[in-house]
C-alpha positions as CSV (number, residue, x, y, z in Angstrom):
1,X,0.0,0.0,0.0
2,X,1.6,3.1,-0.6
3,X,1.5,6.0,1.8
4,X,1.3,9.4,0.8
5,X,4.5,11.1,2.6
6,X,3.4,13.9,4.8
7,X,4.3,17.8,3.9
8,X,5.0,18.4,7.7
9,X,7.0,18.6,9.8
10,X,8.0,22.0,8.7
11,X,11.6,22.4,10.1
12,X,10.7,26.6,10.1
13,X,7.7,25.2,13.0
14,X,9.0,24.1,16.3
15,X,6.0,23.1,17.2
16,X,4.7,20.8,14.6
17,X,8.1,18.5,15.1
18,X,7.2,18.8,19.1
19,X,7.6,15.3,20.1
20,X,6.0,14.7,24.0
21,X,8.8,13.6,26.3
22,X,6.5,11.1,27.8
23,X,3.8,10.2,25.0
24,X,6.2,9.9,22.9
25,X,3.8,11.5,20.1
26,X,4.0,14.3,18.0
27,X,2.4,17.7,19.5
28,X,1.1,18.4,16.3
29,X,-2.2,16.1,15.2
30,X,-1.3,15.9,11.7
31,X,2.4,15.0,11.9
32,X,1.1,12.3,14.4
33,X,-1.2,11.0,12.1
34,X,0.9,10.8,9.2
35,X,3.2,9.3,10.9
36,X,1.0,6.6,11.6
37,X,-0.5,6.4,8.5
38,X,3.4,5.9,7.2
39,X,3.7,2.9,10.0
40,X,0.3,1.4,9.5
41,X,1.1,-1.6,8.4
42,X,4.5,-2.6,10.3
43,X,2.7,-1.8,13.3
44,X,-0.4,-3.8,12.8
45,X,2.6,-6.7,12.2
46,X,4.2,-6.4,15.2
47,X,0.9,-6.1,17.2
48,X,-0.9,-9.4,15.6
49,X,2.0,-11.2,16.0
50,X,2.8,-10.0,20.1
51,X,-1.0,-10.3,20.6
52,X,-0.6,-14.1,19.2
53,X,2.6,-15.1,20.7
54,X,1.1,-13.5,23.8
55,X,-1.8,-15.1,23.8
56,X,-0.8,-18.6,23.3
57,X,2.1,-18.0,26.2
58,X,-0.8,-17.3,28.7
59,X,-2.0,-20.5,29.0
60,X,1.3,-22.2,29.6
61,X,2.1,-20.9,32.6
62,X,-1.1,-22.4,33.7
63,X,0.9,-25.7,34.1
64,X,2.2,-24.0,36.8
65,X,-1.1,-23.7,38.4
66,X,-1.9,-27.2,37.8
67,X,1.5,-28.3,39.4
68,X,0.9,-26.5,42.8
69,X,-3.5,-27.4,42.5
70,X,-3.3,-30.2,41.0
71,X,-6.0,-31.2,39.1
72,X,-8.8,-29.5,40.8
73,X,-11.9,-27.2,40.3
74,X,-9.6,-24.0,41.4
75,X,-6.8,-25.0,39.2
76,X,-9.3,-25.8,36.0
77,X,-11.0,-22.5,36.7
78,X,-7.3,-21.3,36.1
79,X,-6.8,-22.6,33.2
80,X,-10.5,-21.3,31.8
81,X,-9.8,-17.6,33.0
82,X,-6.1,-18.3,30.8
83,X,-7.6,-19.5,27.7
84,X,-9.9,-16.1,28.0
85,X,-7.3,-14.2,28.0
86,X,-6.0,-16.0,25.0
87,X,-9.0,-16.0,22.6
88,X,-9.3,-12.1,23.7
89,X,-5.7,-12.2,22.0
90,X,-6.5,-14.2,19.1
91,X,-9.5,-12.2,18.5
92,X,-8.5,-9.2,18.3
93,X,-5.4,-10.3,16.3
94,X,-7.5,-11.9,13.8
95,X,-9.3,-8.2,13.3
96,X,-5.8,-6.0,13.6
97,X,-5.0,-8.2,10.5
98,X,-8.1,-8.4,8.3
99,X,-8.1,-4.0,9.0
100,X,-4.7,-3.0,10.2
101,X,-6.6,0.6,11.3
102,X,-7.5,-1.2,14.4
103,X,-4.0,-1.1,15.7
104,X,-4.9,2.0,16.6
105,X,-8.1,1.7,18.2
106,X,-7.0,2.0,22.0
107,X,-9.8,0.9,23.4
108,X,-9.5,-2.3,22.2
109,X,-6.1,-3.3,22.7
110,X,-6.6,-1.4,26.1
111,X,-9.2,-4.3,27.1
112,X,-7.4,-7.0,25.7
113,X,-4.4,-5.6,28.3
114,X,-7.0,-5.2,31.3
115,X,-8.2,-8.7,30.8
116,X,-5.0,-10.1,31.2
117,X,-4.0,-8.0,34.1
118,X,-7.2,-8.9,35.4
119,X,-6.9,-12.9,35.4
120,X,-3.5,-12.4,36.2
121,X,-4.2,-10.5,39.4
122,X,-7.5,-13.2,39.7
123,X,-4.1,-15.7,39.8
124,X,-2.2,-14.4,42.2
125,X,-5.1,-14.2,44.7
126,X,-6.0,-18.4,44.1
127,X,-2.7,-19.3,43.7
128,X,-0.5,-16.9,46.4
129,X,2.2,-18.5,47.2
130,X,3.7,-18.7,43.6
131,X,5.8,-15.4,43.7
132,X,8.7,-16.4,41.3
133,X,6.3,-17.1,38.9
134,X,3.7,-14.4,39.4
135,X,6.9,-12.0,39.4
136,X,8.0,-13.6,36.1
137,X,4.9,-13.5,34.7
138,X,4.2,-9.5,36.0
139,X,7.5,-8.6,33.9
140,X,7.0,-10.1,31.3
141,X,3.3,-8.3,30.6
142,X,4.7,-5.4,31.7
143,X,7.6,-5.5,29.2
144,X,5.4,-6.8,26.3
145,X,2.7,-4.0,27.0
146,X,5.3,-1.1,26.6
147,X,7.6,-2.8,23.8
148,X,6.0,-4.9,22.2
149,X,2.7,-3.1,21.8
150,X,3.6,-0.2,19.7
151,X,2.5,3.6,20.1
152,X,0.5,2.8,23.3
153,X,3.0,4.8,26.2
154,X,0.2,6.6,28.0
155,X,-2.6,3.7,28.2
156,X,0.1,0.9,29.0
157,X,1.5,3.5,31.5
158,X,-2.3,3.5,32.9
159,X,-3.3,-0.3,32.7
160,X,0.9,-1.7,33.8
161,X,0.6,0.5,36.9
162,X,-2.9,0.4,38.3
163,X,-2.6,-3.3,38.0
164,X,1.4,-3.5,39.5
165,X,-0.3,-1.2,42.3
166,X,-3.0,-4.3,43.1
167,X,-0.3,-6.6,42.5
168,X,1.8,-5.0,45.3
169,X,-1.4,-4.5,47.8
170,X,-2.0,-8.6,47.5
171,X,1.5,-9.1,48.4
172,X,1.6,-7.2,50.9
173,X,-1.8,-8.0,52.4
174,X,-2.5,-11.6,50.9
175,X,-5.6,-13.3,51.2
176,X,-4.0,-16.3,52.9
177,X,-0.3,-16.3,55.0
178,X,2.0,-13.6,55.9
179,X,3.3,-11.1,53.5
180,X,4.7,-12.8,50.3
181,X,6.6,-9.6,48.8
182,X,9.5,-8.1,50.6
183,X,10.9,-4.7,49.9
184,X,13.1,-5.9,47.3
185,X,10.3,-7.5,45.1
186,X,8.2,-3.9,45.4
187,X,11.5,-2.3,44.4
188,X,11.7,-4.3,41.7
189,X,8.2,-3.9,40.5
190,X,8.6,-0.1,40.5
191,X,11.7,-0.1,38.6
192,X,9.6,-2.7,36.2
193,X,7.0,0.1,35.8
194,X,9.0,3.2,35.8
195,X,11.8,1.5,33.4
196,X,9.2,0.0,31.0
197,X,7.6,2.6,30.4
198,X,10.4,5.0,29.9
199,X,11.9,2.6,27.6
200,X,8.6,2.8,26.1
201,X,8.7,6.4,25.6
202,X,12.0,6.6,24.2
203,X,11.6,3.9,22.0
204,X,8.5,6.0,20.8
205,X,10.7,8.9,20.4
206,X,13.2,7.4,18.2
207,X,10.4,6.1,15.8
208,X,9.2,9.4,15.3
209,X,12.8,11.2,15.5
210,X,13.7,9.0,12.6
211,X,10.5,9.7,10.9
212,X,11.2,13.5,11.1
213,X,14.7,12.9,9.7
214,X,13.5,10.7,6.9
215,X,10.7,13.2,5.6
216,X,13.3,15.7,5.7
217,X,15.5,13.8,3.8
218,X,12.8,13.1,1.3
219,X,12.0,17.1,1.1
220,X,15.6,17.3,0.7
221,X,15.6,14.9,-1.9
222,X,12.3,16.1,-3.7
223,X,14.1,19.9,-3.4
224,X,17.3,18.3,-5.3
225,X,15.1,16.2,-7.8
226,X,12.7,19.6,-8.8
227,X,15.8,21.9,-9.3
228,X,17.4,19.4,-11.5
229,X,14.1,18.9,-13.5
230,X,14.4,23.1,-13.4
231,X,17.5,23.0,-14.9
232,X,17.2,20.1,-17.5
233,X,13.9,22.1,-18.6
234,X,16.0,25.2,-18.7
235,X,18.9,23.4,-20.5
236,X,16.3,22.3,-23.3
237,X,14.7,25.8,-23.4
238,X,18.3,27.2,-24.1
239,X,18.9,24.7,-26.6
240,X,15.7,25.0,-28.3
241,X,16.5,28.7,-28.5
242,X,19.8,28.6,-29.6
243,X,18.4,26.3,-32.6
244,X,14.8,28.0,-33.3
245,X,13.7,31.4,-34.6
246,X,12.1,33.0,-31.7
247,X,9.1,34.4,-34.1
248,X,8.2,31.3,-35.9
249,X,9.5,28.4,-33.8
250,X,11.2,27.3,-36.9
251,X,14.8,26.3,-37.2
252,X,17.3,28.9,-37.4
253,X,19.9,29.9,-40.4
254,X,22.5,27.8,-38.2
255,X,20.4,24.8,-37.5
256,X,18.4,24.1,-40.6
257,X,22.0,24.1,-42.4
258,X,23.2,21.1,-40.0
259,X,20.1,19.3,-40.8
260,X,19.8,19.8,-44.3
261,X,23.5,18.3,-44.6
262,X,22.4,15.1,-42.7
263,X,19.3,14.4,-44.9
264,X,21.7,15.4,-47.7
265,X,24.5,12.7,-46.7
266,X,21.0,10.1,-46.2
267,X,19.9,11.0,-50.0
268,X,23.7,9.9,-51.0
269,X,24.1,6.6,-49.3
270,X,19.8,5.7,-50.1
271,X,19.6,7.1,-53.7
272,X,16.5,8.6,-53.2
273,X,15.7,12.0,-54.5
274,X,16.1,15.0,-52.4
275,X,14.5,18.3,-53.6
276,X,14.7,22.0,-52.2
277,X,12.7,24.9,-51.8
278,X,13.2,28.9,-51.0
279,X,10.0,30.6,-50.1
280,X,10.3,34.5,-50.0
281,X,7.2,37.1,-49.5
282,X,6.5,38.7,-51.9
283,X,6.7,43.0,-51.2
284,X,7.2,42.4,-47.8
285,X,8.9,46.3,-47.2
286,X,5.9,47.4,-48.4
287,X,3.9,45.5,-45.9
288,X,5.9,46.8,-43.1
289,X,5.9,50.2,-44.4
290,X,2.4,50.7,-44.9
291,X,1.1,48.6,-42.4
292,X,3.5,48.3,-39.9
293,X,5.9,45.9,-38.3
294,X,3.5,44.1,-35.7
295,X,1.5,43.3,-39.6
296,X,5.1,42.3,-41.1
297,X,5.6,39.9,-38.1
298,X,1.9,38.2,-38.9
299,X,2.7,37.6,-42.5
300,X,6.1,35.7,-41.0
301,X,4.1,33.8,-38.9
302,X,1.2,33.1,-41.9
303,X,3.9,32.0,-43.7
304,X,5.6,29.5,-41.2
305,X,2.1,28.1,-40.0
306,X,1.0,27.2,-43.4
307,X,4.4,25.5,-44.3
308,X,4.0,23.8,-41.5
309,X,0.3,22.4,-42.6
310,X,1.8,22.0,-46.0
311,X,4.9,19.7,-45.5
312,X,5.8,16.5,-43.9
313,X,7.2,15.8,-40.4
314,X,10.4,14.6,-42.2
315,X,10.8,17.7,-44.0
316,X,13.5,20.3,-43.0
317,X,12.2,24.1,-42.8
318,X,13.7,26.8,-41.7
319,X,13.5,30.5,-41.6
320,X,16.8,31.5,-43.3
321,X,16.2,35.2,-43.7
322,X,14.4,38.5,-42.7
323,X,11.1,37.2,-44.8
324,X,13.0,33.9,-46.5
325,X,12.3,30.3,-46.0
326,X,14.3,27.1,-47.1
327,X,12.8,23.6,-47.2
328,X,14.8,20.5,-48.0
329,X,12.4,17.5,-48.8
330,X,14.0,14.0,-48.8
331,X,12.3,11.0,-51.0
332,X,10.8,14.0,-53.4
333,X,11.8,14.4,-56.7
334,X,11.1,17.8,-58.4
335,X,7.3,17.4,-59.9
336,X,6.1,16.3,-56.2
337,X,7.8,19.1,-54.5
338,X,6.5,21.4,-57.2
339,X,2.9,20.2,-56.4
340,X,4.0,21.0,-52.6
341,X,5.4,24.5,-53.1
342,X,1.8,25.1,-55.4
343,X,-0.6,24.0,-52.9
344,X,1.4,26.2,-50.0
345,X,1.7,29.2,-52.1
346,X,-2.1,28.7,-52.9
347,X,-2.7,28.5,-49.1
348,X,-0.7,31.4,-48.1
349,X,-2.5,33.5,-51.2
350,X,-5.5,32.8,-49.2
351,X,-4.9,33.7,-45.9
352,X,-6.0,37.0,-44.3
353,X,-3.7,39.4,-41.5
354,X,-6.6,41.4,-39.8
355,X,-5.7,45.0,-40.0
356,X,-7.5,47.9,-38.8
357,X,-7.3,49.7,-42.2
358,X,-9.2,46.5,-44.1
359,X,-7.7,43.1,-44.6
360,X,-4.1,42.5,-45.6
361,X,-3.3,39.6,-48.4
362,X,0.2,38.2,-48.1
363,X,2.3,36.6,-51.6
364,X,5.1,34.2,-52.0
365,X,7.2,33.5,-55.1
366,X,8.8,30.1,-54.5
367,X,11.7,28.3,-56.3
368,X,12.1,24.4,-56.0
369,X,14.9,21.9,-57.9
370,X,15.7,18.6,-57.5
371,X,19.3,18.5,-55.6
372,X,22.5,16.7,-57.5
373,X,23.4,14.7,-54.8
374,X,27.0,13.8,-56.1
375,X,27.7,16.7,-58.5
376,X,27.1,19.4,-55.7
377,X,26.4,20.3,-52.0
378,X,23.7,21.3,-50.2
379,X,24.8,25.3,-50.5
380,X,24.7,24.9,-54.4
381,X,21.4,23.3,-54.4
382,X,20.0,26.2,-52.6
383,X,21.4,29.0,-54.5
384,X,19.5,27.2,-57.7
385,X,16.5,27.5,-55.7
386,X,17.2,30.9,-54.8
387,X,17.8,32.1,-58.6
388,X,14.3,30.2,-59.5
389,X,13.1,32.0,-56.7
390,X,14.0,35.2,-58.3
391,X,13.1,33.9,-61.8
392,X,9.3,33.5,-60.2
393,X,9.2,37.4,-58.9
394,X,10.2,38.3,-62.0
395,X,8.1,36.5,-63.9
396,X,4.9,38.5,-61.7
397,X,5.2,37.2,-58.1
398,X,3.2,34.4,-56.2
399,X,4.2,31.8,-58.1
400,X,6.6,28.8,-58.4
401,X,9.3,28.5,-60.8
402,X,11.2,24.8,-61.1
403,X,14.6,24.4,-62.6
C-alpha cells in the first residue's frame, strides 16, 4: 500500500516537530497521524503477531497452576480464566489483521491488556504463594505492553501501573499467609514500571525522531530532484532557443544548415531524391511600411504556419532570412515538390492578416529543384533554388518556378 508522505514537519515550526517527552507522540495532530499512516502496516505486524505469541504464552504458565492445584476445580478455573485471556488475543489479532486501522483503536487493545492483568491479578489471589512465577509473569506483561505493543506509552502506562499497584497490595496483604513480597520484590516492581515505560517512551521517540529525519531527507531529496528537473527544462529551453527562430518556432539559419547536410549525406548513401525549396514574401517592405511591423511579423508567422500544414514531419524548414524560408524534402523528386510548393503558395495567397485599415493579403514566389546529390552540395542546391526563386518574382510574383 503506498503512503502518501506527509508535507510536515515544517523544520521553520517548532512546534509541529514537538515530540511529547512522555507520550512519545508528535504535538502536532497531523504529523502524528501521518506518521502513523506511514507505519500502519508494520505496526499492525508487530501487534498481531505479540497479541498471538502472547496469547498462546498465557496459557502455559497455567501448568504452573496445575502443578501447585493439582488437578482440581480452582486449578481448571485457572486454566478457563487463561484461555480467555488468549481467545481475547486471538480475536482481536485476527481483526488487527483483516483492518490493520484497528491497531490504533485503543480501546480495544486497552481491554485485551486489562483482561490479562485482570486474570493475572485473579491468579495471584488463588494461587499466592507462587511469587517467582507471578513476578515472572508481572514482567514479562509489563515488558510486552510497553515494547512490544507499539504507540501505546500513556494507556500501557495506565493499565501496567494500576494493576502493579493491586499486585503489590495482594503481596503485601494476601488473602492467605503472611506477607509474600518483601521490599526488594516492590522495588523491583517499581523499577519494572518506571523502566518500562520510559523505555517505552523513548523507543517512541526514536520512531518518530527517525521519521522527522526521513521526511526531511525526502523534502531534501524532492528539493534536489525539482531543481534538476528546473535545470534540465531550462537546458532544453536554451537549446531549443539557440536552434529556433524565436518568431516562428522554426529552425534557425544555423540549424536548418546542419540538418539539411544530414538528410543530404541520407539522400547519397539511399539514392533517393532529395528536392529544395526557397519561399520569399512577396513585397514584404511594403507590408511593413504601410502597415507596420506588428502586420510584417503576422505575414512571418502566416507564412511559417501554413508551411508547417503544407509539409511532412520529415521535411526540414527553416526561416533563413528577414522574410526567406528554405525547405529541404528528402524522398521528393522535383514534380512532387513542385505540387508542394503550389498548394502552399495557394494557401498562403489565401490567408488573411486582420488589419485595422481592411484586410491585408500576403504573396510568396517560391523556387524548387531537385538537388544533385553527387555533383554538388547542399549550399549549391539552394542557390539554384534561390535564382528560381528570383526567376518567379520576376516573372509576376506568387508563383513557383522549377529548374
Amino acid at each position: 500500500m503506498s503512503i502518501d508522505r506527509p508535507t510536515s514537519p515544517d523544520a521553520d515550526s517548532a512546534t509541529t516537530m514537538k515530540i511529547g517527552l512522555f507520550s512519545g507522540e508528535f504535538a502536532d495532530p497531523a504529523n502524528e497521524s501521518s506518521f502513523r499512516k506511514d507505519h500502519l502496516h508494520g505496526d499492525a505486524r508487530r501487534l498481531v503477531a505479540t497479541l498471538a505469541f502472547g496469547g498462546l504464552l498465557y496459557p502455559v504458565f497455567g501448568v504452573s497452576d496445575v502443578v501447585y492445584l493439582g488437578w482440581t476445580r480452582s486449578a481448571l478455573v485457572m486454566i478457563l480464566l487463561r484461555c480467555i485471556v488468549l481467545v481475547s488475543a486471538l480475536m482481536v489479532a485476527v481483526r488487527v489483521h483483516r483492518s490493520p486501522e484497528e491497531s490504533y483503536n485503543y480501546s480495544l487493545v486497552t481491554g485485551v491488556e486489562i483482561v490479562a492483568m485482570s486474570v493475572f491479578l485473579m491468579v495471584c489471589i488463588v494461587v499466592p504463594d507462587q511469587l517467582s512465577t507471578h513476578n515472572l509473569q508481572f514482567a514479562i506483561l509489563s515488558l510486552a505492553m510497553f515494547i512490544f505493543i507499539p504507540n501505546r506509552v500513556v494507556h500501557a502506562t495506565a493499565v501496567v501501573g494500576v494493576a502493579s499497584l493491586v499486585y503489590i497490595g495482594l503481596g503485601l496483604s494476601p488473602i492467605r499467609g503472611g506477607p509474600t513480597l518483601g521490599f526488594e520484590e516492590v522495588m523491583t516492581i517499581g523499577v519494572i514500571v518506571a523502566v518500562g515505560a520510559a523505555t517505552s517512551a523513548t523507543l517512541s521517540r526514536a520512531r518518530r525522531e527517525e521519521f522527522v529525519a526521513f521526511v526531511e531527507q525526502q523534502r531534501a531529496r524532492q528539493a534536489l530532484e525539482t531543481e534538476i528537473e528546473q535545470r534540465a527544462l531550462l537546458q532544453n529551453e536554451l537549446e531549443y532557443l539557440a536552434n529556433h527562430d524565436a518568431l516562428t518556432d522554426l529552425l534557425n539559419r544555423r540549424s536548418f544548415f546542419e540538418e539539411s547536410e544530414r538528410e543530404f549525406s541520407k539522400g547519397r548513401r539511399t539514392g533517393h531524391p532529395v528536392s529544395v525549396l526557397v519561399i520569399d514574401a512577396d513585397e514584404f517592405k511594403r507590408i511593413n511600411d504601410l502597415f507596420g511591423h506588428h502586420t510584417g511579423d503576422e505575414a512571418i508567422k502566416i507564412i511559417a504556419r501554413q508551411a508547417k500544414l503544407s509539409l511532412r514531419s520529415d521535411d526540414v524548414l527553416g526561416r533563413v532570412g528577414g522574410e526567406e524560408f528554405a525547405v529541404v524534402m528528402p524522398g521528393t523528386s522535383l514534380g512532387l515538390a513542385h505540387e508542394v510548393a503550389s498548394r502552399l503558395r495557394e494557401r498562403i495567397a489565401d490567408a488573411v492578416i486582420d488589419h485595422p485599415d481592411g484586410p491585408v493579403r500576403l504573396t510568396v514566389s517560391i523556387g524548387a529543384t531537385e538537388c544533385k546529390l553527387w555533383e554538388e552540395t547542399i549550399q549549391d542546391s539552394l542557390q539554384r533554388a534561390d535564382a528560381a526563386m528570383y526567376e518567379a518574382k520576376e516573372a509576376g510574383r506568387n508563383r513557383v518556378v522549377g529548374v
